[in-house]
ZARO-496982 format. One record per residue: residue number from 0; residue in three letters; x, y, z of N, C-alpha, C, CB in turn. Coordinates in steps of 0.001 Angstrom, whole numbers. Last residue first. Glycine has a CB too. Example, Ala and Ser with C-alpha at 12.3 -4.5 7.8 and 13.67 -1.06 7.14 Angstrom:
BEGIN
[atom 1; SER; [12850; -2250; 7080]; [13670; -1060; 7140]; [12900; 30; 7870]; [14084; -598; 5725]] [atom 0; ALA; [13190; -5690; 7800]; [12300; -4500; 7800]; [13200; -3300; 7800]; [11308; -4473; 9046]] 
//
This chain:
BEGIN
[atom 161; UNK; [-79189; -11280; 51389]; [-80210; -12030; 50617]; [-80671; -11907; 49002]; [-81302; -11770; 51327]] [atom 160; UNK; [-77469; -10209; 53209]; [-76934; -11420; 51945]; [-78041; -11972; 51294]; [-76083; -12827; 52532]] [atom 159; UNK; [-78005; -7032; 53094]; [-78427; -8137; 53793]; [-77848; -9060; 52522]; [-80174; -8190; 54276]] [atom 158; UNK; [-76440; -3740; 53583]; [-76827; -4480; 53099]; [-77063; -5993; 53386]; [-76370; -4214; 52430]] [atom 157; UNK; [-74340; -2123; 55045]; [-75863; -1655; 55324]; [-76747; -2936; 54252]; [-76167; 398; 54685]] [atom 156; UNK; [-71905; -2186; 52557]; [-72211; -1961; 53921]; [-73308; -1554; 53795]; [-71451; -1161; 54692]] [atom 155; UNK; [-72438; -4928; 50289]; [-71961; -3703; 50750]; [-72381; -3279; 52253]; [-72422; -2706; 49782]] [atom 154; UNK; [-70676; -8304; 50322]; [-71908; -7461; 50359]; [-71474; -6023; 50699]; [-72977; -8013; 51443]] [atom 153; UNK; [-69394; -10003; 47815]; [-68823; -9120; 48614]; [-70601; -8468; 48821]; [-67340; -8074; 47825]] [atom 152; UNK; [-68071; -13478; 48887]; [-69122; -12739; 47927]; [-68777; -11113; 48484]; [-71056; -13347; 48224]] [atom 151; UNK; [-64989; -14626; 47674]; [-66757; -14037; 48467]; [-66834; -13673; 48345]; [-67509; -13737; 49332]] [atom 150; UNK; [-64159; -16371; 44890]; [-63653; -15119; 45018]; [-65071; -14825; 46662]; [-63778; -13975; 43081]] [atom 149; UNK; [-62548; -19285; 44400]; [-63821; -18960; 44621]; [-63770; -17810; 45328]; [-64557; -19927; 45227]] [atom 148; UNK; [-60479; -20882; 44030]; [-60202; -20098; 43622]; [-61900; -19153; 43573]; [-59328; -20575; 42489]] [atom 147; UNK; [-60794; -23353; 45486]; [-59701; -22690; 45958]; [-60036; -20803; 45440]; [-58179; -23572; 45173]] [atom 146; UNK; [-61971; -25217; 43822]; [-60440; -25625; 44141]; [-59956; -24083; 44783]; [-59393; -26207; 42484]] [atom 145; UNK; [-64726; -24427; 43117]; [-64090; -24848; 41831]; [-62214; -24565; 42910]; [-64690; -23435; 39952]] [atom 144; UNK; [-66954; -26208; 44768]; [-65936; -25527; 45240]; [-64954; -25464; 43708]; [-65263; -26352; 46688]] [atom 143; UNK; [-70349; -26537; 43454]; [-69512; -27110; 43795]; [-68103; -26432; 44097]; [-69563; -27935; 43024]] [atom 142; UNK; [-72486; -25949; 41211]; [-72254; -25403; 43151]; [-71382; -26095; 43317]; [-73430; -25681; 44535]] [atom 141; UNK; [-72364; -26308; 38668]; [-72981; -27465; 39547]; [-73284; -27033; 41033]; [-71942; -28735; 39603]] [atom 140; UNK; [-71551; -23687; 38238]; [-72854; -23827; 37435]; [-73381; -25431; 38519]; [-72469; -24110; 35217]] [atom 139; UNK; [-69443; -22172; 40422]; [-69572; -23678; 39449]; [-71123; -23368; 39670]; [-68788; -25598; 40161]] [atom 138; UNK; [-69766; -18592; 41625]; [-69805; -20272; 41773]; [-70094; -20600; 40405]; [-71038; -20993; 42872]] [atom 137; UNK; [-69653; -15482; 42863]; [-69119; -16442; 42080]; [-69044; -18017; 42587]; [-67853; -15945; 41809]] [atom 136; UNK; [-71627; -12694; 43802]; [-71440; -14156; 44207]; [-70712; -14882; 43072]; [-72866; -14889; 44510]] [atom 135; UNK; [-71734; -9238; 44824]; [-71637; -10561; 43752]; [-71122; -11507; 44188]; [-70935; -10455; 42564]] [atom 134; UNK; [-73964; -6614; 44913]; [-73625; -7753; 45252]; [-72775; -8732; 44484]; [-74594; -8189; 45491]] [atom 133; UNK; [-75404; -3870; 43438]; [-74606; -4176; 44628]; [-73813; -5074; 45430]; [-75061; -4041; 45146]] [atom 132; UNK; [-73688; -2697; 40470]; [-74563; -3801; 40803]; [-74262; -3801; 42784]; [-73949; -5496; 39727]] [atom 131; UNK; [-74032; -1471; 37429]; [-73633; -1326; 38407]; [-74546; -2394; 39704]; [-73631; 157; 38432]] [atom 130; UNK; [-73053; -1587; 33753]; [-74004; -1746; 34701]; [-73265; -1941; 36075]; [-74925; -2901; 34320]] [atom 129; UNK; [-73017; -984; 30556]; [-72093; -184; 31762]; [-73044; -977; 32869]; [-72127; 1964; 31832]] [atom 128; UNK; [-72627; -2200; 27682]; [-73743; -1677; 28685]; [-72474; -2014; 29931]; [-75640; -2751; 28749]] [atom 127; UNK; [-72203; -1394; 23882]; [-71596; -1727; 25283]; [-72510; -1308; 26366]; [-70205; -1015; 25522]] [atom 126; UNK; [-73125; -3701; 21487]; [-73961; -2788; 21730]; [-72988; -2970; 23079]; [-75705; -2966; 21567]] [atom 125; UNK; [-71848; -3691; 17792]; [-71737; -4218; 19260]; [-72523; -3005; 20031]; [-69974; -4452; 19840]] [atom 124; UNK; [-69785; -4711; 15156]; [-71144; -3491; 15862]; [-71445; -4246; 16327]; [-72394; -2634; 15199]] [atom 123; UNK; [-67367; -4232; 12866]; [-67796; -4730; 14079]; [-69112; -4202; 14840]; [-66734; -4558; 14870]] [atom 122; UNK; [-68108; -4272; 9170]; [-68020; -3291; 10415]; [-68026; -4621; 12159]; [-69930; -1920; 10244]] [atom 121; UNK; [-66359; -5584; 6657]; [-67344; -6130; 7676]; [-67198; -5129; 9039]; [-66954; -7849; 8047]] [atom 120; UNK; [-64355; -4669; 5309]; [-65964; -5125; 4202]; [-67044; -5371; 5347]; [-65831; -7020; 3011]] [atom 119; UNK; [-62209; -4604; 6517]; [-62473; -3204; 5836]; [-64270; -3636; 5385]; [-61112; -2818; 4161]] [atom 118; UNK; [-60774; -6312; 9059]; [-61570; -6568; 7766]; [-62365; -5460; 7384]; [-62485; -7735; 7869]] [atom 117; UNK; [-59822; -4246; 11092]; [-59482; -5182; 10274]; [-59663; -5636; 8817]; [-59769; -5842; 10785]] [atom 116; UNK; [-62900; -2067; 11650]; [-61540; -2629; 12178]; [-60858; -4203; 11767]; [-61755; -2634; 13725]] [atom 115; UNK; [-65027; 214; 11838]; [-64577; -992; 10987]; [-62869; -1375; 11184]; [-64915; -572; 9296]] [atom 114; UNK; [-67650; -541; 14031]; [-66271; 295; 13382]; [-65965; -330; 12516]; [-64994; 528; 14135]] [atom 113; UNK; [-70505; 634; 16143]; [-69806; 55; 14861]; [-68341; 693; 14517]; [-70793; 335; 13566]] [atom 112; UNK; [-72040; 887; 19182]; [-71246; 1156; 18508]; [-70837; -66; 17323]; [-70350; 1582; 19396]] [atom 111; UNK; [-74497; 2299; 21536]; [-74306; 1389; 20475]; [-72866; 1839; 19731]; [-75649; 1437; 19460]] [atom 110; UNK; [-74560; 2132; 25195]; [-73895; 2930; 24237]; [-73972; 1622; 22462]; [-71918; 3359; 25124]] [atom 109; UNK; [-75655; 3033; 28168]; [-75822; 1849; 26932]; [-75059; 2344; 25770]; [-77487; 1572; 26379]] [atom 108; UNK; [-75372; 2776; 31691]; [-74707; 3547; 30119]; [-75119; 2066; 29615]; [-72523; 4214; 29889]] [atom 107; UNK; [-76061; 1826; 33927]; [-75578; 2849; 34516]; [-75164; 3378; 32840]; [-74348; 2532; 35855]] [atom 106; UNK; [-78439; -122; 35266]; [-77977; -302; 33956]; [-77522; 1639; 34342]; [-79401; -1002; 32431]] [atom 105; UNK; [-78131; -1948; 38007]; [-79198; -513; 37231]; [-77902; -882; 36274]; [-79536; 1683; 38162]] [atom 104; UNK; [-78871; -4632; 40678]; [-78325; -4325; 39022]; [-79155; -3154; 38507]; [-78603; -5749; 37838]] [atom 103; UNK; [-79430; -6670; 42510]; [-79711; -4882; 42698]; [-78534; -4506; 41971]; [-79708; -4080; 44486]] [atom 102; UNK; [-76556; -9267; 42234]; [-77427; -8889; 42939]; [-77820; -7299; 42803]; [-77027; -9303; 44133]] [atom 101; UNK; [-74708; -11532; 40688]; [-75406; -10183; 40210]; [-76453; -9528; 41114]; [-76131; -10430; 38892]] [atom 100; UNK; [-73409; -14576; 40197]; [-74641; -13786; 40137]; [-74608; -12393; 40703]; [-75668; -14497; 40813]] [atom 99; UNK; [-71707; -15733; 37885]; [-71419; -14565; 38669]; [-72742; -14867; 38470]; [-70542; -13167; 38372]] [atom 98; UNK; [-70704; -19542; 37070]; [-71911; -18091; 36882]; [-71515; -17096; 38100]; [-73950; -18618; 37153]] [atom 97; UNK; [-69347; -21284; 34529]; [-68990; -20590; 36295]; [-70329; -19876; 36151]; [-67269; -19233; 36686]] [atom 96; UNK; [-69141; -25026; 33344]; [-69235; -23689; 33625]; [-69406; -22713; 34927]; [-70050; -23501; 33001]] [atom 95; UNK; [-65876; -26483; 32465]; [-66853; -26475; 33309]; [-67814; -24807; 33527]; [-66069; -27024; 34614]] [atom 94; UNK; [-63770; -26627; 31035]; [-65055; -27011; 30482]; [-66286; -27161; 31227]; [-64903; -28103; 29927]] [atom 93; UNK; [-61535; -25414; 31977]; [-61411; -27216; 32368]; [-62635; -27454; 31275]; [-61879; -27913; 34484]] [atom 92; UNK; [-61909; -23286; 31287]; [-60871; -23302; 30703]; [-60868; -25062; 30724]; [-59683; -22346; 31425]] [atom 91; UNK; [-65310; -21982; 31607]; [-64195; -22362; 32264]; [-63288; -23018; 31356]; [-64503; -23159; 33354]] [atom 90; UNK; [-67807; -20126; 30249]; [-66879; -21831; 30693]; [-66083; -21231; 30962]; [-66359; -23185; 29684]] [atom 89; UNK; [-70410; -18508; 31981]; [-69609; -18651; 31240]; [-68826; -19553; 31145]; [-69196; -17950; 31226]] [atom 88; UNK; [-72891; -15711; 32871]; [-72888; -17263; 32757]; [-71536; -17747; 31338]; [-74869; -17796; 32237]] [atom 87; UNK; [-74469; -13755; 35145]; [-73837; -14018; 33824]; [-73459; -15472; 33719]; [-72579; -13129; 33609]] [atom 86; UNK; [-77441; -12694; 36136]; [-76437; -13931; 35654]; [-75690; -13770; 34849]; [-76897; -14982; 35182]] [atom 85; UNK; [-78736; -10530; 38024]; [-78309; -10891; 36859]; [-77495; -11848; 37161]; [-77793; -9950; 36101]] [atom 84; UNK; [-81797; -9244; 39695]; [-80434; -10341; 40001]; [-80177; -10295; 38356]; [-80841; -12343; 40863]] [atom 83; UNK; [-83490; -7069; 40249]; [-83227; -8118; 41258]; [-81760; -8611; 40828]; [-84424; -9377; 41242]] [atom 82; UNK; [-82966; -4054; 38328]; [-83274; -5521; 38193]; [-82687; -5986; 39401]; [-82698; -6274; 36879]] [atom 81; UNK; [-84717; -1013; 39354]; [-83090; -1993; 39733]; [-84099; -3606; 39307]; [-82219; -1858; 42284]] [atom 80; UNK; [-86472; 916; 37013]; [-86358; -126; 37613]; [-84866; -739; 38112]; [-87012; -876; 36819]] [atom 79; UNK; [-85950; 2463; 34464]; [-85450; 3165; 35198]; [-85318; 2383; 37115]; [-86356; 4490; 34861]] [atom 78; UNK; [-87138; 1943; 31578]; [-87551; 2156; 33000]; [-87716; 2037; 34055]; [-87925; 2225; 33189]] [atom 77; UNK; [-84697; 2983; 30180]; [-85447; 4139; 30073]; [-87011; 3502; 31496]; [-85946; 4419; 27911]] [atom 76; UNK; [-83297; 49; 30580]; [-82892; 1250; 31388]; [-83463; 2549; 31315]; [-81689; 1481; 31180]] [atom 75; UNK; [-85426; -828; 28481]; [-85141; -1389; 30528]; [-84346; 93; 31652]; [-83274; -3269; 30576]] [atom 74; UNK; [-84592; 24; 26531]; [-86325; -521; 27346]; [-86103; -329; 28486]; [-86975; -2190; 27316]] [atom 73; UNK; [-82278; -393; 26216]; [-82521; 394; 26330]; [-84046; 1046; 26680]; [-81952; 540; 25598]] [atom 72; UNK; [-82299; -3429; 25593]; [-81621; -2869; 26856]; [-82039; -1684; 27214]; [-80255; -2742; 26775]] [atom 71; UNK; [-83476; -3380; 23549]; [-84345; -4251; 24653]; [-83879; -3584; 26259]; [-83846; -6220; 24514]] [atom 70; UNK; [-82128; -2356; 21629]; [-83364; -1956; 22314]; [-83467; -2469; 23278]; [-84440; -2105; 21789]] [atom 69; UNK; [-79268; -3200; 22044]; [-79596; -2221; 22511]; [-80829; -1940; 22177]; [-78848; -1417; 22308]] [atom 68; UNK; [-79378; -6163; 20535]; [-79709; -5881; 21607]; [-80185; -4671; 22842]; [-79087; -6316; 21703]] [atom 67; UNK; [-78138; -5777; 18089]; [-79634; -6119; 18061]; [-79980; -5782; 19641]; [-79988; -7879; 17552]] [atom 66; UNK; [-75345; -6063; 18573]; [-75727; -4486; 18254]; [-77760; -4405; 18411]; [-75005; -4048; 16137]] [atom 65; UNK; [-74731; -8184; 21162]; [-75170; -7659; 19730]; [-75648; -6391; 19842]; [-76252; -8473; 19035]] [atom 64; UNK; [-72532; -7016; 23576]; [-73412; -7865; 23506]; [-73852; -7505; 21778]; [-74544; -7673; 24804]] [atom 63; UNK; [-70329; -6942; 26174]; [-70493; -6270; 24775]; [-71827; -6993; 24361]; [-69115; -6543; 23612]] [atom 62; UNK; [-70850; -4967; 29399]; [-70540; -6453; 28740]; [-70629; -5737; 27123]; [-71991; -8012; 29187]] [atom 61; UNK; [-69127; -4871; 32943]; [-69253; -4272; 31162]; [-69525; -5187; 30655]; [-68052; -3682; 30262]] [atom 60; UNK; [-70102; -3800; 35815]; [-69454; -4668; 34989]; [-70074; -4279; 33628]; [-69626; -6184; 35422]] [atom 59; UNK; [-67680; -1418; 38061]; [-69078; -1815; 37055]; [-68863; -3219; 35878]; [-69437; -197; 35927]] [atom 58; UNK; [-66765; -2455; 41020]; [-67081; -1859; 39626]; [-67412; -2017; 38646]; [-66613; -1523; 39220]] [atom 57; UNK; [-67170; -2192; 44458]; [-67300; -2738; 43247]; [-67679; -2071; 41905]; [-68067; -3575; 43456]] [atom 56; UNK; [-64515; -1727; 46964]; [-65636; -1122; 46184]; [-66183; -1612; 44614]; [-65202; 264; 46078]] [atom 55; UNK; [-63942; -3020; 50106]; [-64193; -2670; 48528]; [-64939; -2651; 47992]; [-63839; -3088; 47772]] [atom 54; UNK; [-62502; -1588; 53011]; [-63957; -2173; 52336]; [-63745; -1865; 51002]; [-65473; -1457; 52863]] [atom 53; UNK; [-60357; -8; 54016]; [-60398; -1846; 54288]; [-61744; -2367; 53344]; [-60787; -2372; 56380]] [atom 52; UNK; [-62505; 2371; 55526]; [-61272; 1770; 55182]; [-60907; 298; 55201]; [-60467; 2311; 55907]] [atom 51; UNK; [-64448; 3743; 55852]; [-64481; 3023; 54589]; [-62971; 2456; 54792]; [-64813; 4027; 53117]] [atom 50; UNK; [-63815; 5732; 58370]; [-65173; 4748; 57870]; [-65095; 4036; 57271]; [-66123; 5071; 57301]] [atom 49; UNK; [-60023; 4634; 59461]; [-61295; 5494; 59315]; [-62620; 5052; 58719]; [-60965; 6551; 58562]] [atom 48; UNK; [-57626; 3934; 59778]; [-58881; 3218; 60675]; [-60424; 4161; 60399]; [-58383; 3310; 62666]] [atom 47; UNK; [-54793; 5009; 59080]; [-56079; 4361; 58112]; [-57562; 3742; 58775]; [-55409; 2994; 57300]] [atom 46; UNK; [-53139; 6305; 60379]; [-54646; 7195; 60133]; [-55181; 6252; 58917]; [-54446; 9202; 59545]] [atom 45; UNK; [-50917; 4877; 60213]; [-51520; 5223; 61582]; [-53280; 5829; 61417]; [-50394; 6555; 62306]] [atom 44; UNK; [-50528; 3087; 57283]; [-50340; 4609; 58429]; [-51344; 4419; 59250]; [-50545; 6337; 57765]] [atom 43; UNK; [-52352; 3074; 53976]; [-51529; 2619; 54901]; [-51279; 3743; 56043]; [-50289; 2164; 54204]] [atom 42; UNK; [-54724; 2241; 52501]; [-54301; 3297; 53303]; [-53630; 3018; 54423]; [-55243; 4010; 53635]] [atom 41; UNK; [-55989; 1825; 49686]; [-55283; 1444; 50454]; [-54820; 2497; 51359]; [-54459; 823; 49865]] [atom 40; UNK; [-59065; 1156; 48032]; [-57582; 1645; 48425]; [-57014; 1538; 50046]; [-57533; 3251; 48026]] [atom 39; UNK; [-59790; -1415; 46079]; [-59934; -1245; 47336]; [-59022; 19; 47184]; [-59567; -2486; 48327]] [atom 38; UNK; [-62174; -3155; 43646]; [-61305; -1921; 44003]; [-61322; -1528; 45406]; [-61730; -719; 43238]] [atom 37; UNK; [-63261; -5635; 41859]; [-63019; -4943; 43220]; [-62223; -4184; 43336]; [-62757; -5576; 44143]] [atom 36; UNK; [-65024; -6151; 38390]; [-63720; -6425; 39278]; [-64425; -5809; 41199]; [-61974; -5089; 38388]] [atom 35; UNK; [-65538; -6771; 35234]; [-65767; -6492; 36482]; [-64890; -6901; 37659]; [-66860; -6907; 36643]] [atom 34; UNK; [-65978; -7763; 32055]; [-64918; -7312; 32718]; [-65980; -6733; 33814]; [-63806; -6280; 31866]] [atom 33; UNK; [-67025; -9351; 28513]; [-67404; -9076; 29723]; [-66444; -8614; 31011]; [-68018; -10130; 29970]] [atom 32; UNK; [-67786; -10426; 25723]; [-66960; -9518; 26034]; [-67675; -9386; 27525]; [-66870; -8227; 24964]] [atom 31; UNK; [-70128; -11360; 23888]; [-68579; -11654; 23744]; [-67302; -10388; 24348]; [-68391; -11854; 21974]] [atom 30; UNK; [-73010; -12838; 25479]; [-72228; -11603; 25329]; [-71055; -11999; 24673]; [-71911; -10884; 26623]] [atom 29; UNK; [-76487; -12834; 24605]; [-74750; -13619; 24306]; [-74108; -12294; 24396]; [-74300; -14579; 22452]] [atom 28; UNK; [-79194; -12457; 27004]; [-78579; -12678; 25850]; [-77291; -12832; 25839]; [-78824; -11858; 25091]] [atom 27; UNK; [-82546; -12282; 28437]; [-80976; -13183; 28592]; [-80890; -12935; 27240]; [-80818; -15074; 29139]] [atom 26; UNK; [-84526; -10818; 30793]; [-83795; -10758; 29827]; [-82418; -11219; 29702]; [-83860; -9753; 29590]] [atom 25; UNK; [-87880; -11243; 32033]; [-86140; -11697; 31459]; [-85790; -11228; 30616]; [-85720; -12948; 31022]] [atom 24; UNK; [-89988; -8964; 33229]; [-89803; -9410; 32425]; [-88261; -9992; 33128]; [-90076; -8551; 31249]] [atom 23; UNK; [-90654; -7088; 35619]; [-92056; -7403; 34850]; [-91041; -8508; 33590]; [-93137; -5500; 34006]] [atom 22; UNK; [-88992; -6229; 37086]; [-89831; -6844; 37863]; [-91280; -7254; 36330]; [-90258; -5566; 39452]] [atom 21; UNK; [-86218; -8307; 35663]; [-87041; -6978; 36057]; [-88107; -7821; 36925]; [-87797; -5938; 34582]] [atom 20; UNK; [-83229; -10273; 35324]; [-84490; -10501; 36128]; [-84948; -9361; 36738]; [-84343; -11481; 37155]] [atom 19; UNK; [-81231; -11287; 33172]; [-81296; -10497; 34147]; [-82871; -10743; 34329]; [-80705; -9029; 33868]] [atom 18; UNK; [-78305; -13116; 32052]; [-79792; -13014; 31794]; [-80480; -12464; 33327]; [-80440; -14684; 31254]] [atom 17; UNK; [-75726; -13430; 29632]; [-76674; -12483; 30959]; [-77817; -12378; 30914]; [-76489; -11092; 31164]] [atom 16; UNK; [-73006; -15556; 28876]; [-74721; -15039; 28554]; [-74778; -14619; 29472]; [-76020; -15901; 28278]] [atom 15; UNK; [-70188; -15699; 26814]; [-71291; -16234; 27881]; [-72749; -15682; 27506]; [-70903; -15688; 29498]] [atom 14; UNK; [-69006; -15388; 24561]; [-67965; -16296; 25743]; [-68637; -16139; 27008]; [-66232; -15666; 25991]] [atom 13; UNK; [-69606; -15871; 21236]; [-69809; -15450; 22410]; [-69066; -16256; 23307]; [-71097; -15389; 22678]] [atom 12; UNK; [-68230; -13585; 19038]; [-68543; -14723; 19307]; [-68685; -14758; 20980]; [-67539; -15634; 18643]] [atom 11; UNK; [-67893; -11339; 16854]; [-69071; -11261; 18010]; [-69311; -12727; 18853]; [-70637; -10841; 17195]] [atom 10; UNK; [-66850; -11379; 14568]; [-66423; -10580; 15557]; [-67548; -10660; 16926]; [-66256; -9093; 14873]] [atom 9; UNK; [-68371; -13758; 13770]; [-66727; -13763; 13877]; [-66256; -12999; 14651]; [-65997; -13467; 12786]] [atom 8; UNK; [-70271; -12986; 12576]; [-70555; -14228; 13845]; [-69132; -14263; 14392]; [-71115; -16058; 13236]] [atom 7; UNK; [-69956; -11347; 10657]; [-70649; -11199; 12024]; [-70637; -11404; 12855]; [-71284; -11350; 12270]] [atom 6; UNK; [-69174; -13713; 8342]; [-68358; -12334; 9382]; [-68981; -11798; 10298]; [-67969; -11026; 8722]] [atom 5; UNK; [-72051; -14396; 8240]; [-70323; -15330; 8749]; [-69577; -14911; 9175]; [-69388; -15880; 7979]] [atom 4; UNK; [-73422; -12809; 7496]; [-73435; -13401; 8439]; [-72835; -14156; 9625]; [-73773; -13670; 8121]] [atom 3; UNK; [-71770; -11927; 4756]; [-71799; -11204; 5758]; [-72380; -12089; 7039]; [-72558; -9999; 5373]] [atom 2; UNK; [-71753; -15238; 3407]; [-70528; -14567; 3887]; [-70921; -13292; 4985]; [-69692; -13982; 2501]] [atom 1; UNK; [-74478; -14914; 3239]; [-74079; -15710; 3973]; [-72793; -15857; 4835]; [-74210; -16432; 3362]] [atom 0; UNK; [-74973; -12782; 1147]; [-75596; -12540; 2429]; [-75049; -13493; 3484]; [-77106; -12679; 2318]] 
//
């Protein structure tokens, strides 16, 4: 039983935490896997001055998290509530940690999944959540300028920095 535990802990190690904020509860857990970004297009030419042009668009962030976790998640997104704010929370390469915060977060896909990949004796199983968010802020866990590389925040249009 100790060996399976051990392998568990192997494919699932974590490289932060999310801990989100309903209106009736927290919820923080380990993710080992996380991706979100900005998407702009581009429109070059005389006819790019139009509504949306120049403004990016944010995309969803993914996280993997334990396979244990898709209830809790799936609590939340059956109701159907925008969580206020999520955290994610993660180190840095110096050892310092960063946090994305997460502003008017819906949980947009939960999906559970197992495979068995590599090690034939130990399935990977992981729970993936799709979530969509309107805001995001990146800063040092202290607040402090991490040199440069501090992404702004992006608010959407019609929206308040609060």
């Amino acid at each position: 039983m100790a060996i399976l535990c051990l392998a568990q802990t192997v494919h699932a190690t974590p490289v932060g935490s999310l801990s989100c904020a309903t209106s009736t509860q927290q919820i923080t857990f380990n993710i080992s896997y996380f991706s979100f970004g900005l998407s702009q297009a581009l429109n070059i030419g005389s006819q790019s001055s139009g509504a949306g042009a120049g403004q990016a668009t944010p995309q969803p962030l993914e996280v993997h998290a334990a396979l244990s976790t898709f209830v809790q998640l799936a609590a939340a997104a059956a109701d159907g509530a925008s969580m206020q704010q999520c955290t994610l929370t993660t180190m840095l390469a110096d050892g310092d940690r960063a946090e994305f915060l997460f502003k008017l977060v819906d949980i947009s896909s939960i999906t559970a999944f197992a495979e068995r990949t590599g090690n034939w004796r130990t399935p990977a199983q992981y729970t993936d959540v799709q979530l969509k968010y309107m805001s995001v802020k990146v800063k040092r866990a202290g607040g402090s300028d991490d040199g440069g590389t501090t992404i702004a925040p992006y608010i959407a249009p019609g929206q308040n920095n609060n």
